[in-house]
C-alpha positions as CSV (number, residue, x, y, z in Angstrom):
1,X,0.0,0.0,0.0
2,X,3.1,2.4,0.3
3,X,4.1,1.6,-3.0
4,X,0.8,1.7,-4.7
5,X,-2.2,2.8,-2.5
6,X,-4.6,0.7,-4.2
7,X,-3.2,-2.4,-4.0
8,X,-5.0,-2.8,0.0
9,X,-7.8,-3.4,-2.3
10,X,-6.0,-6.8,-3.2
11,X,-5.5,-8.3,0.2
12,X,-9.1,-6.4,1.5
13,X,-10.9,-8.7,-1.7
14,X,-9.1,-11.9,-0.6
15,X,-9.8,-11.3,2.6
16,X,-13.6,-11.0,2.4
17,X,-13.7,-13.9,0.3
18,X,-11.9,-16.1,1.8
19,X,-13.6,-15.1,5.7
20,X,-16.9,-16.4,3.4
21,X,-15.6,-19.1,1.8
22,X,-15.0,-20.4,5.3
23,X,-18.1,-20.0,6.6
24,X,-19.9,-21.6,3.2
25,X,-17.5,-24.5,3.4
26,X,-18.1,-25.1,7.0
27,X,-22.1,-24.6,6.5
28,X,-22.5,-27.0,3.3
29,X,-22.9,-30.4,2.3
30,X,-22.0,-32.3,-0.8
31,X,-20.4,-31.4,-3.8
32,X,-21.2,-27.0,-2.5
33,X,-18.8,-27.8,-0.2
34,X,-15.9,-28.6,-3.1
35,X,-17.7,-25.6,-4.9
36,X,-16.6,-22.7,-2.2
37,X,-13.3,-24.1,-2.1
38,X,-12.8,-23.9,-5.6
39,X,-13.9,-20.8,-6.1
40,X,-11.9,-19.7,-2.6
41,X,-8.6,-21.2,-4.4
42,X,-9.1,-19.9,-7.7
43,X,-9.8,-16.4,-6.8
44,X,-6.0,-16.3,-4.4
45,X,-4.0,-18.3,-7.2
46,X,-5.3,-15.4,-9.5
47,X,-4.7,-12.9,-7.7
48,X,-1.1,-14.4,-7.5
49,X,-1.0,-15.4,-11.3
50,X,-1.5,-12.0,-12.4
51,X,0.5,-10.1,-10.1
52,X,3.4,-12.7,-10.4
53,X,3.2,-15.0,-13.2
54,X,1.4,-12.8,-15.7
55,X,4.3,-10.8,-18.0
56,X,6.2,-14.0,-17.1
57,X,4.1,-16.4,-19.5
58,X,3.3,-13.5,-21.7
59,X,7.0,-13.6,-22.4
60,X,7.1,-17.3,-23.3
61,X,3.9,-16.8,-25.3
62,X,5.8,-14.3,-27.4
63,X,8.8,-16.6,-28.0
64,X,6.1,-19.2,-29.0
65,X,4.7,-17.1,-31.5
66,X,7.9,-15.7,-33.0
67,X,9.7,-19.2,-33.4
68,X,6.1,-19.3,-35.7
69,X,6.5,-15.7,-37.1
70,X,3.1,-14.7,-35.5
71,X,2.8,-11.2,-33.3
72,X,1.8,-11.6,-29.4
73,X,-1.5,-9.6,-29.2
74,X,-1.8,-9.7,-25.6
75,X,-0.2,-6.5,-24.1
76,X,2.5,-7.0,-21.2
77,X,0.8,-4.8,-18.3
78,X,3.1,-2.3,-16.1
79,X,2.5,-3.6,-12.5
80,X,4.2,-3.9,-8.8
81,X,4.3,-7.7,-7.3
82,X,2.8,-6.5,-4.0
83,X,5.7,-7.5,-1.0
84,X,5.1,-10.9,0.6
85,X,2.2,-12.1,-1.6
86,X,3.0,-15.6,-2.3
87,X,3.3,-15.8,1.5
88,X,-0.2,-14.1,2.2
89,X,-2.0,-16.6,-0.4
90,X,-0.3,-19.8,1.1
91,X,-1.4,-19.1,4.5
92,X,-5.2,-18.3,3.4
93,X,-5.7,-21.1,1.1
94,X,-4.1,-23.4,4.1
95,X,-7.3,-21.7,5.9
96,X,-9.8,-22.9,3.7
97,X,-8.6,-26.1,2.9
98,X,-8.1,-26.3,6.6
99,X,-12.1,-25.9,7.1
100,X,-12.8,-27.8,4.4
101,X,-11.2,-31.1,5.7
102,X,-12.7,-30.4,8.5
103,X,-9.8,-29.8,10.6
104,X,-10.3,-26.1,11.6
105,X,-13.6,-24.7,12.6
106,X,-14.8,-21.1,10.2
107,X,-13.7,-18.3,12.1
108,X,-16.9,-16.1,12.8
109,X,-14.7,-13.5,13.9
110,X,-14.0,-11.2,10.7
111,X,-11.4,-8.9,13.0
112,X,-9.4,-12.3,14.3
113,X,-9.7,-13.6,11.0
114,X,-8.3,-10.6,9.0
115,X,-5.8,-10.7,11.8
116,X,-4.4,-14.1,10.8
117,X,-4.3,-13.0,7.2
118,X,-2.0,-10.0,8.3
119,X,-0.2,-10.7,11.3
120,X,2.4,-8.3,10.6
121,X,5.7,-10.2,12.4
122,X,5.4,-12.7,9.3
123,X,2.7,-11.4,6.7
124,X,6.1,-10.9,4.2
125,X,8.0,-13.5,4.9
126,X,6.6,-16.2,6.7
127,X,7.1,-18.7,8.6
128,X,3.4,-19.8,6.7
129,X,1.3,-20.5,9.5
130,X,-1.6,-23.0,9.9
131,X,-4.9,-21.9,11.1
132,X,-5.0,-24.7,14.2
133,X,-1.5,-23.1,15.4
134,X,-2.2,-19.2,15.4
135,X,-5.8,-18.1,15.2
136,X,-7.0,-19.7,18.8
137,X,-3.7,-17.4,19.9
138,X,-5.6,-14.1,18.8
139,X,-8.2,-15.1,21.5
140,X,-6.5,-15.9,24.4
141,X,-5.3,-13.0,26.8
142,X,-1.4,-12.5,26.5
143,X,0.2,-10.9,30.2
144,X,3.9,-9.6,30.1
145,X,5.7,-12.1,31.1
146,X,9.4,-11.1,31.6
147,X,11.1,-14.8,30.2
148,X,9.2,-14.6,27.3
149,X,9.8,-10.9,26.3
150,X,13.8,-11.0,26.9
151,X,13.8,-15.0,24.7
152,X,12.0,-12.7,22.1
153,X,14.4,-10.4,22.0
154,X,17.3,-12.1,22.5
155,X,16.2,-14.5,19.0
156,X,15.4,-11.0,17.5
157,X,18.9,-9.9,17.9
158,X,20.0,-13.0,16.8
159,X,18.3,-12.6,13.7
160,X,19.6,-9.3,13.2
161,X,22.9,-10.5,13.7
162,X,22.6,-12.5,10.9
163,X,21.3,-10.6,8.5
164,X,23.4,-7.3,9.0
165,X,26.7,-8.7,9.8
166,X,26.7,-12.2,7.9
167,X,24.3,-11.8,4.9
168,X,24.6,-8.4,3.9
169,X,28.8,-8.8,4.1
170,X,28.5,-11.8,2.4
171,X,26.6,-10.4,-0.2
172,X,28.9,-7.6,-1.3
173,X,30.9,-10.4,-2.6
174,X,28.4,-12.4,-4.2
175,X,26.7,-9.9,-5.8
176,X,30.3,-8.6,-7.2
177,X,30.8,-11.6,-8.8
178,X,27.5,-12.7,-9.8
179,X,26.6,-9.5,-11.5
180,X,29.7,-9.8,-14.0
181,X,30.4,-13.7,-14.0
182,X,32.5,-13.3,-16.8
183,X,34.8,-11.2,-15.5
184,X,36.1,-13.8,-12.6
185,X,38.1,-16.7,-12.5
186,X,36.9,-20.3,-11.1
187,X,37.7,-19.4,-7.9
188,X,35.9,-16.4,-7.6
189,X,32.8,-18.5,-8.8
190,X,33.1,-20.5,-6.1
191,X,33.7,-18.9,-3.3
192,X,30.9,-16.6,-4.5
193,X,28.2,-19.5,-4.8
194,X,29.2,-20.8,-1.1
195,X,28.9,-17.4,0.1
196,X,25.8,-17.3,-1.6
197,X,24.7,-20.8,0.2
198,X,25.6,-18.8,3.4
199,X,24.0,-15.7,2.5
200,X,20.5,-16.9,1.6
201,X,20.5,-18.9,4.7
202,X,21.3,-16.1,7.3
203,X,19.4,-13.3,5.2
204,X,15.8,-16.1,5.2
205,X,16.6,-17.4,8.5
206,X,17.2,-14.2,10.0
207,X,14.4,-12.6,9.1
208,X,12.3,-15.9,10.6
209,X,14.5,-15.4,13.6
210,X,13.1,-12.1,14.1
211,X,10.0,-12.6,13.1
212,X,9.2,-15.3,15.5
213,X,10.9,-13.4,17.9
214,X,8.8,-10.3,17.7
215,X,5.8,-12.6,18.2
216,X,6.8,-14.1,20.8
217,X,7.6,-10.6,23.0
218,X,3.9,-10.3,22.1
219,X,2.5,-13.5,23.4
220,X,2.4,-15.5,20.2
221,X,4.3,-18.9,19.2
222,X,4.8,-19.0,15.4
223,X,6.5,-22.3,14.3
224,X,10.0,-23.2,13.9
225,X,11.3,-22.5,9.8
226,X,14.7,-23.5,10.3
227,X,16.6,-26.1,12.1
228,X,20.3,-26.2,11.0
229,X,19.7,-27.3,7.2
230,X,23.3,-27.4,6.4
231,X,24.4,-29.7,8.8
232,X,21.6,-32.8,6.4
233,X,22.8,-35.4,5.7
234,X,20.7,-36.0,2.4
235,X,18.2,-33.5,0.2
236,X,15.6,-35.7,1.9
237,X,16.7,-34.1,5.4
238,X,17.7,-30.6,4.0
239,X,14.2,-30.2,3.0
240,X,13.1,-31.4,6.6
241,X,15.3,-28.7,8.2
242,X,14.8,-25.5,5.1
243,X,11.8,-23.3,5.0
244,X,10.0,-25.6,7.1
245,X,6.4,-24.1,6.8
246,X,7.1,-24.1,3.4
247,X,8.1,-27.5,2.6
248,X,5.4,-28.9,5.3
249,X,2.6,-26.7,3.4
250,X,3.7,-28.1,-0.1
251,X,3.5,-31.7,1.7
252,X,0.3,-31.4,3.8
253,X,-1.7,-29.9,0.7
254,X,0.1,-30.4,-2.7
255,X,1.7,-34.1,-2.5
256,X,-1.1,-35.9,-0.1
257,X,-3.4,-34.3,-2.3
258,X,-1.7,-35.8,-5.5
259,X,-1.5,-39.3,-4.2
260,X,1.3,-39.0,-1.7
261,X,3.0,-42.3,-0.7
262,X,-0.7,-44.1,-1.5
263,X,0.3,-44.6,-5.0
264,X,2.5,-46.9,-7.3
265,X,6.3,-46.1,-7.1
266,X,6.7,-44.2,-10.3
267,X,3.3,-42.1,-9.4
268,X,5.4,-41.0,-6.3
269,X,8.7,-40.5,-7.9
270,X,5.9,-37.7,-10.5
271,X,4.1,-36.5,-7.4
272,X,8.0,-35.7,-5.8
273,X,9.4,-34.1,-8.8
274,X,5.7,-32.2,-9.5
275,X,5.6,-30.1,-6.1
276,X,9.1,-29.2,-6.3
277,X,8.6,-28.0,-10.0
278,X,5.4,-25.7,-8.8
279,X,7.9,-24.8,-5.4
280,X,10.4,-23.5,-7.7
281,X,7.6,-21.6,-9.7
282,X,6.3,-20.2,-6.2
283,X,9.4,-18.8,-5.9
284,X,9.6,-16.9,-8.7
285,X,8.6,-16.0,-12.5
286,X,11.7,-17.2,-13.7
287,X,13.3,-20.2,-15.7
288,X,15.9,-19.7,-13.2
289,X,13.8,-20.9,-10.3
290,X,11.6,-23.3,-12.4
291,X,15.2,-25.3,-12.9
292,X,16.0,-24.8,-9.3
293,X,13.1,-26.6,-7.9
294,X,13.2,-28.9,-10.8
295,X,17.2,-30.0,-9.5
296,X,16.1,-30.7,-5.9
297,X,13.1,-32.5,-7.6
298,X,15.8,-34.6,-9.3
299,X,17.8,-34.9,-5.8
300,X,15.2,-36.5,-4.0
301,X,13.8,-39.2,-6.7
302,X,17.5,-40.1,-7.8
303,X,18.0,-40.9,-4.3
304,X,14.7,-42.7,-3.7
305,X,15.8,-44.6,-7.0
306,X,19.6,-45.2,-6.0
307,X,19.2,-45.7,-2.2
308,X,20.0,-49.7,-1.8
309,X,22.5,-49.2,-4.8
310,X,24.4,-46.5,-2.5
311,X,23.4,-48.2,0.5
312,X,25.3,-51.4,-0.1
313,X,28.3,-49.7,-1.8
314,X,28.7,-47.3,1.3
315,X,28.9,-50.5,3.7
316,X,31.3,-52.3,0.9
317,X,33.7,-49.1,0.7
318,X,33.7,-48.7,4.2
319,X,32.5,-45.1,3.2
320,X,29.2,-45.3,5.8
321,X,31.8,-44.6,8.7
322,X,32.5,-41.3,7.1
323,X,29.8,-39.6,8.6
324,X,30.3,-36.0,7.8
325,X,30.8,-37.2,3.8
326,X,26.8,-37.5,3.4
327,X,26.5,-33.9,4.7
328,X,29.5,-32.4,2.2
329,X,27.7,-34.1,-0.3
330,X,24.1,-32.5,0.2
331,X,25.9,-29.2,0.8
332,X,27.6,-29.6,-2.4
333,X,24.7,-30.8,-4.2
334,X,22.4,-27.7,-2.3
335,X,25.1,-25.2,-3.4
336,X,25.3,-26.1,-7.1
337,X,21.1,-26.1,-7.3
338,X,21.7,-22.3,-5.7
339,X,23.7,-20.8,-8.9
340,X,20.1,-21.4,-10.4
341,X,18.6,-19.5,-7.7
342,X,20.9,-16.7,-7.7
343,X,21.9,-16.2,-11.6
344,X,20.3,-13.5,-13.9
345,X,19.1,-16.4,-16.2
346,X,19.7,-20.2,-17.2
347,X,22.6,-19.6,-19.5
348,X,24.4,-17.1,-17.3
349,X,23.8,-20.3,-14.2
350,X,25.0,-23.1,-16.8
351,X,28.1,-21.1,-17.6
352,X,28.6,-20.4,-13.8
353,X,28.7,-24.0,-13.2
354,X,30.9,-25.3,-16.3
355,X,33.5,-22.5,-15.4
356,X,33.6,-23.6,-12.0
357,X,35.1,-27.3,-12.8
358,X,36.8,-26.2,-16.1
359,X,38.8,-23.7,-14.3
360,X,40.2,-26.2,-11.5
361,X,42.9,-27.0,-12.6
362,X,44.3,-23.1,-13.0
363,X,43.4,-22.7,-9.7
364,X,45.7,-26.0,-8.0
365,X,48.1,-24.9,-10.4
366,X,48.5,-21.4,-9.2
367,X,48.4,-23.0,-5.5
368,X,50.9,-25.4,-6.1
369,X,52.9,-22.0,-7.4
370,X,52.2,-20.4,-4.6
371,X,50.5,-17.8,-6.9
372,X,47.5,-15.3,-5.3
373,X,44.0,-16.7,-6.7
374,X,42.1,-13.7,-5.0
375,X,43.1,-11.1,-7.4
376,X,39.7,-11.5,-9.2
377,X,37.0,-12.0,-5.8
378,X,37.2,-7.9,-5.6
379,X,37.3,-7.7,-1.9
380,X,39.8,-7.1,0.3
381,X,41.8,-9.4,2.2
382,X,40.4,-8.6,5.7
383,X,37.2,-8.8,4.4
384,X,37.3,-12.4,2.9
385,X,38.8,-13.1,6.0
386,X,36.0,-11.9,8.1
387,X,33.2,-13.1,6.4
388,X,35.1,-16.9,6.3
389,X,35.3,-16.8,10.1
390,X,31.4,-15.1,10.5
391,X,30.9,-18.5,8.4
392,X,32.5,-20.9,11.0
393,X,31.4,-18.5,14.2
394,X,27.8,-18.9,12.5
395,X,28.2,-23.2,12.2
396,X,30.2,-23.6,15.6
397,X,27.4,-21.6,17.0
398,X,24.1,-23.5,15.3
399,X,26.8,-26.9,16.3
400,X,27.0,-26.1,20.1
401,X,23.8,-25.1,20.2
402,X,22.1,-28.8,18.9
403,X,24.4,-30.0,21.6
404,X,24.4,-28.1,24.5
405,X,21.3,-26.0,24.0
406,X,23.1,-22.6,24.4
407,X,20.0,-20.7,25.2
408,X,19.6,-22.5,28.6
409,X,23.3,-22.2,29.1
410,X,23.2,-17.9,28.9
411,X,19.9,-18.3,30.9
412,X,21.7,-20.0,33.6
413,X,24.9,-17.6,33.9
414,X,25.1,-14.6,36.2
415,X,23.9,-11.5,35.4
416,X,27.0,-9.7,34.9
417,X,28.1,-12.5,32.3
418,X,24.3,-12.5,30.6
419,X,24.3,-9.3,30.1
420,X,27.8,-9.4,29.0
421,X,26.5,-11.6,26.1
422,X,23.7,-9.5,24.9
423,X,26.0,-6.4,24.7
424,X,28.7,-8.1,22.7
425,X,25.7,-9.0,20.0
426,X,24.4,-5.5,19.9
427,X,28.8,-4.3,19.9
428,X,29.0,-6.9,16.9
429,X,25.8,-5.8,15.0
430,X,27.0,-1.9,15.1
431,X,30.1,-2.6,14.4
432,X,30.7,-5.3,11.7
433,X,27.3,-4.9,10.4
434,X,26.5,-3.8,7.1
435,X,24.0,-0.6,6.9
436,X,23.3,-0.2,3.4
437,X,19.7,-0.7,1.7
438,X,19.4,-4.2,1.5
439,X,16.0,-6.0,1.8
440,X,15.7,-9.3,2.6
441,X,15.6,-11.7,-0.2
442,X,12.5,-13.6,0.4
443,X,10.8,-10.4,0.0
444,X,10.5,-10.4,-3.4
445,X,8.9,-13.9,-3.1
């Protein structure tokens, strides 16, 4: 509404119709039931297809047509993707279809409703909530309560820790070399793309971080959307761990709804590699993200296909012992499906990738010469050394905390050393943090 006034119209039409579509579902019987939630459904993934996908598939419908020597007569139209829009729809279809399997009652409520629609600590951005986790919150009285209010903050400034001083330092490196690929050496490419890996992690995650966090100051639990994805040991468990309310809403209402596991084998290997094709469309009206979700697709049936193949060699080779070589490989195998993610198109990503392994051997061969390999990164020496240990801090620190819990370890130290903590954050935000105008990624999502 900033951008273009307007647009409140949008979300106040999808509101309405939705807060109906509940009741009319909830209130029918038979086939009116499938009816509303059609017509519920069809009027958010419109709302989403024009806004989004629109000039997007007008664009392939004029390559079509010129391949054919015909003119596109439908005009491309001048519009604004409205901020957080994919995330809005997801979390009022999961409404409807909620009510419509019967396992959410029709709010009556059209203020709580509206309020679960556009709870503003994750309306952009998610984490995409479920109707049985947050609207019963919006009823209940929230007190102050002082454990709750410093854990909020305490995750917000984590969040905000990773964001300013990872991400956004990270990115000034990535976006260097991704915005003139050509121009590097293989080194540059791929320290760039695991910067990247890094990048989109703590800039998502962060914001997550902080969203749940400002929820929680307020009384409200929003789910969990990260749990240390980089430490999988398979694209199986990656997916478990990334974007979790995400991957759980594609599950829950795309795959069971496709057939799920209640299928033949090659139906499920099609239902797998069919939501993560329409999960890399969600993410953007690009080839480059229709590829990226089409790679992880690939990841997880491969692996489904090969997994007694693999199995029996790992325990042959002795390689099963070597637990930390399944995670290398999903990080590898995560990394190379995020050029797609993070190049301008599909050729610019393809040549990303060939120049990567083609270049290799330049690279041990200045090593072995002990000639620099950094001339082409276009950072500075103290800065590539910073963001590599903000990298490791960031692991070791996600690491000790699966094992030691170090929430209830600051919890449980004296005040002088708690507090200790907390200023060292806020120190390390201001002064390694990055202040320029970067958004969060996911928001153009």
């Amino acid at each position: 509404m900033v951008f273009v006034p307007i647009y409140i119209l949008i979300l106040g039409a999808t509101i309405v119709i939705d807060y109906f579509a509940g009741i009319f579902i909830e209130n029918a019987t038979g086939k009116r039931r499938k009816l509303f939630l059609i017509f519920s459904l069809v009027a958010n993934v419109g709302v989403l297809a024009i806004f989004k996908y629109y000039n997007f598939l007008n664009e392939n419908l004029s390559f079509l047509l010129n391949f054919f020597d015909q003119q596109n007569p439908i005009p491309y139209l001048s519009i604004l993707l409205p901020i957080g829009l994919s995330f809005h729809t997801f979390q009022a279809m999961s409404y409807t279809i909620e009510v419509y399997r019967g396992n959410q009652k029709a709010e009556r409520h059209f203020g709580i409703y509206s309020l679960y629609v556009m709870f503003y600590p994750q309306l952009v951005a998610g984490p995409i909530e479920r109707p049985q986790n947050l609207l019963h919150q919006f009823k209940e009285k929230h007190k102050f309560d002082y454990d709750r209010v410093t854990s909020g903050l305490r995750l917000m400034a984590w969040g905000l820790f990773k964001k300013a001083v990872i991400a956004d330092r990270l990115s000034m490196i990535v976006d260097n070399v991704y915005n003139d690929p050509h121009s590097h050496n293989s080194f540059s490419l791929v320290l760039a793309t695991i910067f990247f890996t890094f990048q989109i992690y703590c800039d998502f995650s962060g914001y997550s971080d902080m969203a749940i966090g400002a929820a929680r100051i307020m009384g409200f639990d929003l789910m969990k959307n990260f749990n240390t994805p980089y430490f999988s040991s398979s694209v199986s468990e990656f997916w478990k761990r990334w974007h979790i309310s995400l991957s759980t809403w594609f599950k829950d209402y795309l795959y069971i709804s496709l057939g799920g596991n209640r299928v033949a084998v090659s139906r499920v290997y099609l239902n797998l590699f069919i939501v993560f094709l329409i999960s890399g469309l969600w993410h953007g009206a690009n080839w480059t993200y229709i590829v990226w979700g089409a790679l992880h697709g690939f990841y997880l049936v491969f692996a489904l296909v090969t997994k007694n193949t693999r199995d029996n060699f790992s325990r042959a080779s002795g390689l099963s012992r070597m637990k930390f070589l399944p995670v290398l490989i999903t990080f590898f195998l995560v990394a190379i499906a995020w050029v797609f993610f993070r190049a301008e198109n599909v050729t610019t990503a393809l040549y990303i990738i060939k120049q990567m392994f083609v270049g290799m051997p330049e690279i041990f061969s200045k090593l072995l010469n002990h000639q620099s390999i950094f001339e082409y990164v276009g950072a500075t020496t103290i800065d590539l050394v910073l963001s590599v240990f903000l990298i490791v801090f960031l692991l070791m620190t996600e690491w000790l905390q699966n094992q030691f819990n170090i929430h209830k370890k600051v919890m449980k130290l004296p005040v002088v050393f708690r507090w200790s903590v907390y200023y060292s954050v806020i120190i390390a935000i201001i002064q390694l943090g990055v202040f320029e105008d970067r958004q969060f990624i996911y928001f153009q999502f």
